[in-house]
MARZAMAR-264751 format. One record per residue (C-alpha): residue in one letter; residue number from 1; x negated, y, z. Coordinates in steps of 0.05 Angstrom, whole numbers. Last residue first. Layout:
REM residues N
+---+-----+--------+--------+--------+
| r |   k |     c1 |     c2 |     c3 |
+---+-----+--------+--------+--------+
| A | NUM |      X |      Y |      Z |
...
+---+-----+--------+--------+--------+
This chain:
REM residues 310
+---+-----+--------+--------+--------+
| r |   k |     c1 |     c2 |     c3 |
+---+-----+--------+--------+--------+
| X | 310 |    152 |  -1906 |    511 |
| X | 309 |    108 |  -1944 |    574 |
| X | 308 |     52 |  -1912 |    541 |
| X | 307 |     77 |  -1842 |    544 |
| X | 306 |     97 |  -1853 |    608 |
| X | 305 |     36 |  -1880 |    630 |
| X | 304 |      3 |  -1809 |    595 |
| X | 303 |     48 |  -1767 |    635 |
| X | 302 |     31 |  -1814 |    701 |
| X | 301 |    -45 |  -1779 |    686 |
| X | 300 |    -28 |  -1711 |    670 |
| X | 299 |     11 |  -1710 |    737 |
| X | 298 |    -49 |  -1743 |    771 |
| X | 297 |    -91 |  -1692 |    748 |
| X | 296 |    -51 |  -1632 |    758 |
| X | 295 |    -49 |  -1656 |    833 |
| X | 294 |   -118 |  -1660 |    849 |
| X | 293 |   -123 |  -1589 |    816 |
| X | 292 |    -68 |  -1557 |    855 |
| X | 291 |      2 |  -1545 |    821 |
| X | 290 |     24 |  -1482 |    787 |
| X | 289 |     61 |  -1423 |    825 |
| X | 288 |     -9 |  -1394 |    840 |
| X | 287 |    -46 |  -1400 |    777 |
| X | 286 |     19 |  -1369 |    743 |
| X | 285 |     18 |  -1315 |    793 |
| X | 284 |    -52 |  -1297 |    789 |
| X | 283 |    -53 |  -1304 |    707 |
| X | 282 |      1 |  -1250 |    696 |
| X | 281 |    -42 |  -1211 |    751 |
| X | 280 |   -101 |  -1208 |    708 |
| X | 279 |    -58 |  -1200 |    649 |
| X | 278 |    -34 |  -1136 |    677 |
| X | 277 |    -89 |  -1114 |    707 |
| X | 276 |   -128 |  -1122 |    637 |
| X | 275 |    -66 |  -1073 |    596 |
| X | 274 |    -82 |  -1027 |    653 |
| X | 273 |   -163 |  -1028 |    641 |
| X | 272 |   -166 |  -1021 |    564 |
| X | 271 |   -197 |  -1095 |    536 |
| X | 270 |   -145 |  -1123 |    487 |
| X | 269 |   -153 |  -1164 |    431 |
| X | 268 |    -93 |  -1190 |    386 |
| X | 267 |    -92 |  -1253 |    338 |
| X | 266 |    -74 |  -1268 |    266 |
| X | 265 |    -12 |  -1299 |    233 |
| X | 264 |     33 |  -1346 |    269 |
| X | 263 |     -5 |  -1329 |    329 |
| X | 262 |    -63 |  -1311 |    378 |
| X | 261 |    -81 |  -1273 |    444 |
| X | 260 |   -142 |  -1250 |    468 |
| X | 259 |   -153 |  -1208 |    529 |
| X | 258 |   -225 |  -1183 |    537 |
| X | 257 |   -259 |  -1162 |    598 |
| X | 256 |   -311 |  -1114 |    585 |
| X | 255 |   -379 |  -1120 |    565 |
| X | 254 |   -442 |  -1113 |    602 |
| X | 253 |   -409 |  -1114 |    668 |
| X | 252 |   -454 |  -1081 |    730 |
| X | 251 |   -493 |  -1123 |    771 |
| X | 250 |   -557 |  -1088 |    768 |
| X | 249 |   -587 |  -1142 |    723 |
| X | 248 |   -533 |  -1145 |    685 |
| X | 247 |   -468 |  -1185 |    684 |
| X | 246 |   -441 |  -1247 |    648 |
| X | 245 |   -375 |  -1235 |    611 |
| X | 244 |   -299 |  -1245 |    625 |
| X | 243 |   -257 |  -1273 |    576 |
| X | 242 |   -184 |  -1271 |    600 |
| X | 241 |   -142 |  -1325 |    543 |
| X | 240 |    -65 |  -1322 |    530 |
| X | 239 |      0 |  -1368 |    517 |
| X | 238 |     61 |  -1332 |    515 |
| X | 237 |     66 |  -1259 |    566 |
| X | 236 |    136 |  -1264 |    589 |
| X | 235 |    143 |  -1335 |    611 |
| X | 234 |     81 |  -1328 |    635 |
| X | 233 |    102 |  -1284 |    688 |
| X | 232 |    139 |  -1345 |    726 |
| X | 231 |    211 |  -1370 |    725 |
| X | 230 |    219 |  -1446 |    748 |
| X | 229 |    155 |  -1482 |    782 |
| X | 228 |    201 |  -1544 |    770 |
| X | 227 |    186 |  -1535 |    697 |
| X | 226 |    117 |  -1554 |    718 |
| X | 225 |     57 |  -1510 |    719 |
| X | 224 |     -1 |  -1556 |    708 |
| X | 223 |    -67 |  -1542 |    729 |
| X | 222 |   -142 |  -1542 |    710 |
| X | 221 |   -209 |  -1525 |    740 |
| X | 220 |   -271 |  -1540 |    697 |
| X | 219 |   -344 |  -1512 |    706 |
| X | 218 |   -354 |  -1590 |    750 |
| X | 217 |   -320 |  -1631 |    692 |
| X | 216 |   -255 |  -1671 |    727 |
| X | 215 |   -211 |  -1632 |    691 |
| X | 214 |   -240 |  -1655 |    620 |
| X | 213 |   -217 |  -1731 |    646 |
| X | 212 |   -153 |  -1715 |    654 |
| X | 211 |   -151 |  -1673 |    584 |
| X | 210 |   -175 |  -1732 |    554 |
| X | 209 |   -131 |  -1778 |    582 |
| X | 208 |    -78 |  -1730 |    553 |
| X | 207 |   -100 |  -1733 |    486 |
| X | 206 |   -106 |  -1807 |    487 |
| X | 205 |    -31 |  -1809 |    503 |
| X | 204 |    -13 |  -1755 |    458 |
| X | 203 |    -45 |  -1801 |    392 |
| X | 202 |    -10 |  -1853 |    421 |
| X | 201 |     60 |  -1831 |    432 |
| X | 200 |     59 |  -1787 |    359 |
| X | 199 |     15 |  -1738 |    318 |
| X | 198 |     42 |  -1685 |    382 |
| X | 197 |     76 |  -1722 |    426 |
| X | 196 |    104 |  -1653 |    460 |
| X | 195 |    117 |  -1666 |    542 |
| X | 194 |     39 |  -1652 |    570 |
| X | 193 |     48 |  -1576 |    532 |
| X | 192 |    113 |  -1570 |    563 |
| X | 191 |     91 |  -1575 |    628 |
| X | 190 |     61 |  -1499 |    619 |
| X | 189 |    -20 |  -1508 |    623 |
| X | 188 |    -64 |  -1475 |    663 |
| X | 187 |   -134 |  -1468 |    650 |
| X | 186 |   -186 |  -1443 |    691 |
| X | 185 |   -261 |  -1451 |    659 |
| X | 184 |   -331 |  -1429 |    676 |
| X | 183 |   -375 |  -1419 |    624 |
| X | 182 |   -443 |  -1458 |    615 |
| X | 181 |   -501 |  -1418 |    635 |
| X | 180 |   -552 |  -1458 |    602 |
| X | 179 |   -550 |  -1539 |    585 |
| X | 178 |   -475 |  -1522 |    547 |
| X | 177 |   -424 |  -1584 |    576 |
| X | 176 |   -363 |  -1543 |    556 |
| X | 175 |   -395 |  -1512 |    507 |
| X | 174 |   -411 |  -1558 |    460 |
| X | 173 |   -330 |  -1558 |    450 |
| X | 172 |   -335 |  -1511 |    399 |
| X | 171 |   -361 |  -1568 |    353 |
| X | 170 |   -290 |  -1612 |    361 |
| X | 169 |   -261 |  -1550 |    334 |
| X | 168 |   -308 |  -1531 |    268 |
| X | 167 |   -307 |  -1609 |    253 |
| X | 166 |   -222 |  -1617 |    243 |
| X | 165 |   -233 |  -1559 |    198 |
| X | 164 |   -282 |  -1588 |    157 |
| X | 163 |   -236 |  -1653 |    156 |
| X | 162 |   -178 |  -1600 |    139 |
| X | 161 |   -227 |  -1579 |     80 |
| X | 160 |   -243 |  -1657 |     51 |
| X | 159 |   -177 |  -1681 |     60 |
| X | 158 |   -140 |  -1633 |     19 |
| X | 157 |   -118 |  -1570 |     31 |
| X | 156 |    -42 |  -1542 |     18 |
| X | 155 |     -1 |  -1568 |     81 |
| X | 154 |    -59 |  -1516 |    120 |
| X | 153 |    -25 |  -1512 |    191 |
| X | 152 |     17 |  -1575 |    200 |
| X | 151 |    -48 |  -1612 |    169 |
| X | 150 |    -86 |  -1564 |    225 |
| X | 149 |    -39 |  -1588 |    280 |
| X | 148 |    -48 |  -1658 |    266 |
| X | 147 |   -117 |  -1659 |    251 |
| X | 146 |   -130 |  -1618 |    332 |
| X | 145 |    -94 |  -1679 |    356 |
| X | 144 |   -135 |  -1737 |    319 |
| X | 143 |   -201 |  -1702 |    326 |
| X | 142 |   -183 |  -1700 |    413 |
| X | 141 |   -172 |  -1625 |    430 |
| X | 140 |   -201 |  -1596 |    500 |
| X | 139 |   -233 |  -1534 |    477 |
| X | 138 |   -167 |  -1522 |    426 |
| X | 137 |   -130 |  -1518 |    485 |
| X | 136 |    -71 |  -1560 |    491 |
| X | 135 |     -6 |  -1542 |    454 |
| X | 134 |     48 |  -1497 |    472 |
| X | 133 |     57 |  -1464 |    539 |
| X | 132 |    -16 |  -1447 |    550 |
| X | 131 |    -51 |  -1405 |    600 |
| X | 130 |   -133 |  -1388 |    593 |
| X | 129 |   -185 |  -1363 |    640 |
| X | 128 |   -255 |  -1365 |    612 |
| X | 127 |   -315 |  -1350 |    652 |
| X | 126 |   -387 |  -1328 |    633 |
| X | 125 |   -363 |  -1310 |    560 |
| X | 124 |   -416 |  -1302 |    505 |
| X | 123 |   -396 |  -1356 |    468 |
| X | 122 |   -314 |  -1352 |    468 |
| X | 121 |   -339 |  -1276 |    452 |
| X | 120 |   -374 |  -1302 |    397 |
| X | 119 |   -326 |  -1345 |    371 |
| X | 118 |   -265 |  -1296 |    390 |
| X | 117 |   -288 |  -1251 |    334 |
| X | 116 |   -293 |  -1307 |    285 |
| X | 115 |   -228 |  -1323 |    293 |
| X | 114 |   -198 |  -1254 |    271 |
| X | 113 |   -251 |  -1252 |    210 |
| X | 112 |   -223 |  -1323 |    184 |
| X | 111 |   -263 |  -1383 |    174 |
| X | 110 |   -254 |  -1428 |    121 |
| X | 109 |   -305 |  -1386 |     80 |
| X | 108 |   -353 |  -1375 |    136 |
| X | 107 |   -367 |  -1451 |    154 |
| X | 106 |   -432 |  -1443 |    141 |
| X | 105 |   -438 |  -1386 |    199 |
| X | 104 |   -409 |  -1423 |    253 |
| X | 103 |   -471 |  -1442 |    284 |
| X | 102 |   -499 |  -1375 |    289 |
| X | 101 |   -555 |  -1357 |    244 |
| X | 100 |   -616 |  -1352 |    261 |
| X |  99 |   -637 |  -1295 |    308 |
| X |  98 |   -648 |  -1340 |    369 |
| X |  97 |   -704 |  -1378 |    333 |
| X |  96 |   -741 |  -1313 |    323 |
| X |  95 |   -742 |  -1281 |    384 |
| X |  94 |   -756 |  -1357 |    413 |
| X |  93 |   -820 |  -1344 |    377 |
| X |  92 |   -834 |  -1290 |    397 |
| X |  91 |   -828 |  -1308 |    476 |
| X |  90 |   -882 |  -1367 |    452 |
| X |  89 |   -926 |  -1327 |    417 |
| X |  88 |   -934 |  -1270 |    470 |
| X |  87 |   -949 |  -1323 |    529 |
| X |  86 |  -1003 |  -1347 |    478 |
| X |  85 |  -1032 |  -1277 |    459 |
| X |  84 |  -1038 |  -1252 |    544 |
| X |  83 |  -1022 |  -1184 |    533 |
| X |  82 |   -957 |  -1180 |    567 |
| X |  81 |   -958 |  -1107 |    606 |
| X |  80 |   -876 |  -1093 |    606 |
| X |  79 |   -882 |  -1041 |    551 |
| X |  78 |   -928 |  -1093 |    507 |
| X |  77 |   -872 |  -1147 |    510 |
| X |  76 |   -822 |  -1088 |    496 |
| X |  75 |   -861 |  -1063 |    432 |
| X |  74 |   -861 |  -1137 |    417 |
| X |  73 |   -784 |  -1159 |    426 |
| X |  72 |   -763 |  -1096 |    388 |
| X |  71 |   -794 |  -1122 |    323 |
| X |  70 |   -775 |  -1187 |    333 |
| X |  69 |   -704 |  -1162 |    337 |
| X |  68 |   -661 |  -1174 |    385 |
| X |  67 |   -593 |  -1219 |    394 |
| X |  66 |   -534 |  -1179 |    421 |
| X |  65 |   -498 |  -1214 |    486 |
| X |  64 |   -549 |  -1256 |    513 |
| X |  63 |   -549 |  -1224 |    584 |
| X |  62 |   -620 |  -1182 |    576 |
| X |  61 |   -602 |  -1155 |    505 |
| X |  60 |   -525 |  -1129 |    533 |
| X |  59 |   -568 |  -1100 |    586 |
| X |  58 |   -611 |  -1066 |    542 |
| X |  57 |   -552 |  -1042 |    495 |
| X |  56 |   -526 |  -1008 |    553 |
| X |  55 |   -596 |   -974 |    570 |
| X |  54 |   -587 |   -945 |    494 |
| X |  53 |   -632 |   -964 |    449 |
| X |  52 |   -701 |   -930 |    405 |
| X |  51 |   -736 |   -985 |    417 |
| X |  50 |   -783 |   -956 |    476 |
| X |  49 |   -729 |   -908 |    497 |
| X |  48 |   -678 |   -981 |    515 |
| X |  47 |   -739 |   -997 |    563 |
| X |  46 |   -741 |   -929 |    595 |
| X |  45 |   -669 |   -938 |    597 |
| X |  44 |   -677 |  -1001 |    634 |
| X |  43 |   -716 |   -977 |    682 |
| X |  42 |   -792 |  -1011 |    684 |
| X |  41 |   -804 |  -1038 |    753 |
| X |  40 |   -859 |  -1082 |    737 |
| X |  39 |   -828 |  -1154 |    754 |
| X |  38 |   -766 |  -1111 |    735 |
| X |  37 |   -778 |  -1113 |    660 |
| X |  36 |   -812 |  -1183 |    661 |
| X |  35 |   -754 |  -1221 |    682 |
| X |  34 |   -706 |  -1176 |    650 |
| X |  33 |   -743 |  -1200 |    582 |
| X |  32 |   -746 |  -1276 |    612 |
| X |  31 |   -676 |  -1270 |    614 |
| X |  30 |   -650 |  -1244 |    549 |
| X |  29 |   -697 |  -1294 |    516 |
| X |  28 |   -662 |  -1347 |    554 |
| X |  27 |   -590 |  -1321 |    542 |
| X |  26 |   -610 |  -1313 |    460 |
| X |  25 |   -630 |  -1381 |    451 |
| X |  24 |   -569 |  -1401 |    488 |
| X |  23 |   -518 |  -1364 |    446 |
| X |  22 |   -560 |  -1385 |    375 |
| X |  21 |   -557 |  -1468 |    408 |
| X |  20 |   -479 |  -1475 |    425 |
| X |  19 |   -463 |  -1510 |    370 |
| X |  18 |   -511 |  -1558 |    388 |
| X |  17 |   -550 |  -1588 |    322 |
| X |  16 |   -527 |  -1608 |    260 |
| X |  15 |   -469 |  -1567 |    256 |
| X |  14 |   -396 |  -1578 |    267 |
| X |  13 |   -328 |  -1550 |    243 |
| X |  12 |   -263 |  -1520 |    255 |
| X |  11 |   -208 |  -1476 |    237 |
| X |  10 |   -170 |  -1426 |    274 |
| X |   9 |    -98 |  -1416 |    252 |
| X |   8 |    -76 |  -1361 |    201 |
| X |   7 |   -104 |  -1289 |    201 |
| X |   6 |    -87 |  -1218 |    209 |
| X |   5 |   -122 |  -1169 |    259 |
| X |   4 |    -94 |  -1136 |    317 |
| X |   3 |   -147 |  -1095 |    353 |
| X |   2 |   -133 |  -1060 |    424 |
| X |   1 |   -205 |  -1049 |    432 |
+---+-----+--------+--------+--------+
């Protein structure tokens, strides 16, 4: 992939119903379809013939990846033997439901093509594995925290757009707690990111209790590298995210492991194998020279006391 594409910081905002709702919709209609493909023992490249697809773009059907088209959905319902109208009707019409929009869609014009991108994989992703020197993850951002950064970011909106903005972030974090296939997360964060009162002492404070209490979700594991830990490989790479996406039915990846990386002014992707090793081990040694979980938590913990105690 190797894309570098311009931008500015990623905004936010939230819709009506879970955020998450499109990427789920389109994991339980990728399921049931696998279901029924190998309950008959249909290949999936005699599936991916049917609708004129590739076997590859079966799989990436079957894990939630790509979203279907009604169309499609029939002539493969009909392929796999499912005649019965009413079992029909209801797989059509979560075909349907699952092509609506995503939930990020009506916030299109404060939303930049770069960010976009990472959306959907941020979606898609079965794990997540993120290192931050900086600020905290936006997945983990109280509305007063992620406002100060965004103000900082966009000194020329008013209220009304950085409020939108404020929305868009707080909505990503649906999927944290997602009902289906919720990702599982490893985030380390450099010391320096607990250390930065960013909006102020109290603003940071709750921030940090929030992180504290984000670590102790069951698809979360996160740790704190102290400056203690001394010279690491993160040092070299900045801040980074591994995305790495649910597999097939024959246990093969459906997409490959993404690298994303922002700034300033846009944000990098990278998938080729060596430039993956690399980050792969980047994140390794950083996970290993950080502290444990039950540790990171009570050092985010007696960061926020001190905080308090000013």
């Amino acid at each position: 992939m190797n894309t570098v594409v311009p931008g500015g910081d990623e905004p936010d905002s939230g819709p009506e119903e879970s955020p998450a709702e499109a990427t789920v919709l389109r994991m339980l209609l990728g399921a049931q379809l696998r279901r029924l493909r190998e309950a008959v023992g249909i290949p999936a490249e005699k599936a991916g013939y049917e609708i004129r697809a590739s076997r590859s773009k079966i799989s990436r059907m079957e894990t939630g990846r790509v979203g279907l088209k009604v169309r499609d959905v029939e002539d493969l319902l009909t392929l796999y033997g499912v005649l019965d109208e009413q079992q029909r009707a209801k797989i059509i019409t979560l075909a349907r439901r699952s092509r609506e929009p995503e939930w990020w869609a009506k916030y299109n014009d404060i939303l930049p093509d770069w960010f976009e991108t990472y959306l959907g994989l941020e979606s898609a992703a079965a794990s997540i594995r993120s290192f931050e020197m900086q600020f905290v993850p936006g997945l983990f951002q109280t509305e007063d925290y992620a406002r100060t950064i965004i103000r900082a970011d966009h000194p020329e909106e008013d209220d009304t757009e950085i409020t939108r903005r404020v929305e868009l972030r707080m909505a990503r974090q649906a999927i944290l707690k997602r009902p289906v296939n919720p990702p599982a997360l490893e985030v380390a964060l450099r010391e320096s990111v607990l250390r930065c009162p960013v909006g102020g002492t109290e603003i940071m404070a709750a921030q940090l209790d929030r992180l504290a209490g984000a670590a102790g979700l069951p698809n979360v594991s996160m740790r704190v590298v102290p400056f203690s830990a001394g010279f690491h490989l993160g040092m070299l790479t900045g801040g980074f995210t591994l995305l790495r996406f649910p597999l097939n039915g024959s246990g093969t990846e459906t997409e490959p492991d993404t690298v994303y990386s922002d700034s300033f002014t846009g944000a990098i992707y990278l998938d080729k194998p060596g430039e993956l090793a690399r980050y792969s081990r980047a994140f390794a040694e950083i996970w290993e020279t950080s502290l444990d979980e039950d540790s990171s938590r009570a050092f985010i913990g007696r960061a926020a006391e001190a905080l308090r105690d000013g």
